[in-house]
N, C-alpha and C positions, 0 to 999 in steps of 0.2 A: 587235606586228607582227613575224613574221619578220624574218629580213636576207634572205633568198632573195628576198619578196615586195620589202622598200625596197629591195634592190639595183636590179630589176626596174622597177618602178614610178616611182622617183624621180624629176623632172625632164621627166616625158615633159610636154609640152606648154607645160614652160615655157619662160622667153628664155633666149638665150646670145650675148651679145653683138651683140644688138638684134633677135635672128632667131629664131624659135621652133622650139623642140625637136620636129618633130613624128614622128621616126621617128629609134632609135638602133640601131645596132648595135656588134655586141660585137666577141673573138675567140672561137676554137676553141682550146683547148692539148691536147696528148694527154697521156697516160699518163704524161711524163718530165715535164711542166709547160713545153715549148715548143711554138711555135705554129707554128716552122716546114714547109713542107711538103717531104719529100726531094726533092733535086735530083740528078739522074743529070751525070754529068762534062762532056757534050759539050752543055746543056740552053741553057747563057748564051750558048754564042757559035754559035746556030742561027739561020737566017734565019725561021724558021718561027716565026711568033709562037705556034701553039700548043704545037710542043712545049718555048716556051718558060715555057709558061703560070705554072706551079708557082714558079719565079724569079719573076715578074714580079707576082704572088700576096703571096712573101714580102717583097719589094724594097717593095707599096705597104703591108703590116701592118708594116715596118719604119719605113717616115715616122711611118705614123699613129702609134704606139708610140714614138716618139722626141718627141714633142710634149710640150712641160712644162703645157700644159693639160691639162686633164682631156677636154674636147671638142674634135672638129677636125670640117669636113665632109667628108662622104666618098662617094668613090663606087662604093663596096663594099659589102655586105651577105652579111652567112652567113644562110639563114634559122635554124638554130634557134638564134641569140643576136639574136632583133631584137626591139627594143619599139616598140607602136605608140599615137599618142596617140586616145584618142577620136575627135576631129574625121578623121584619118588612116583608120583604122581603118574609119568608117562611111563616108569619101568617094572611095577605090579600091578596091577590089574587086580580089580574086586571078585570073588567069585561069587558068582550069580546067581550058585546053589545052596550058600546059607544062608538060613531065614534067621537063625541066632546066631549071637556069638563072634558075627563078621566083623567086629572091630577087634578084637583079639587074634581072630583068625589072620586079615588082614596085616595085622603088628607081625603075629609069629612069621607070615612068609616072608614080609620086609624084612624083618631081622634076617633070617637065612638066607637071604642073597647079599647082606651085606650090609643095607642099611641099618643107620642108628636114629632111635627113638627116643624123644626127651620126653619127662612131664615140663611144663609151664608153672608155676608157683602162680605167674599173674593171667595165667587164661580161663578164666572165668565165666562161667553162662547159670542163668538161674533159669533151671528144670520145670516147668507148671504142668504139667499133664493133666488132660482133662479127668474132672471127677468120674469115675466106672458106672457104667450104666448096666440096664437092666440086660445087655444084648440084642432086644426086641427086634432094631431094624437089620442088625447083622441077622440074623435066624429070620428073619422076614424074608432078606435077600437070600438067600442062600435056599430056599423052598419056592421060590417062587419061578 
């Protein structure tokens, strides 16, 4: 078996401190191998919770990452570092009509039926996004 695949799979549905593993999630790290997201100077001390958002992002992967267990629960989800157990899996369904935000969304309704959500300490993916372009062919397509 891979490590990719045990990394992945491990654990999903088993217990953790009497409560079952049914949905984990990871971090993101980029290119330098940290996971923080940049913060602009004036970000911390806004009244504006969104545009505090980024801090407040990094402030809750700093708990969960600060924990000498390996699992904590959480109420954060990246979708492309989430594993989901079977049972999870076939008994919520993704809603088809968010274009953002569907990994939280997705978290909040599993939690409400029941299921529990861990982070991972060791599930790990490193983020590369392509560099932002001009737009050009999207507005090409999109007129055409």
């Amino acid at each position: 078996m891979s490590r990719l695949k045990l990394l992945h799979t491990e654990l999903a549905g088993s217990d953790f401190k009497g409560k079952k593993i049914n949905g984990k999630a990871g971090i993101y790290l980029n290119s330098d191998g940290d996971y923080k997201i940049r913060e602009t100077a004036d970000m911390r001390s806004s009244a504006n919770i969104f545009i505090r958002k980024a801090a407040l992002i990094n402030d809750a992967f700093s708990h969960l990452l600060s924990a000498t267990e390996r699992f904590a629960e959480t109420p954060i989800a990246l979708g492309g570092n989430m594993v989901f157990s079977r049972e999870l899996y076939t008994s919520v369904p993704h809603d088809p009509n968010i274009t953002r935000g569907e990994d939280i969304d997705y978290l909040i309704n599993s939690r409400l039926l029941g299921f529990n959500w861990f982070f991972d300490r060791k599930l790990r993916i490193t983020h590369l996004p392509p560099e932002a372009g001009s737009g050009e062919l999207f507005h090409r397509h999109l007129w055409q």
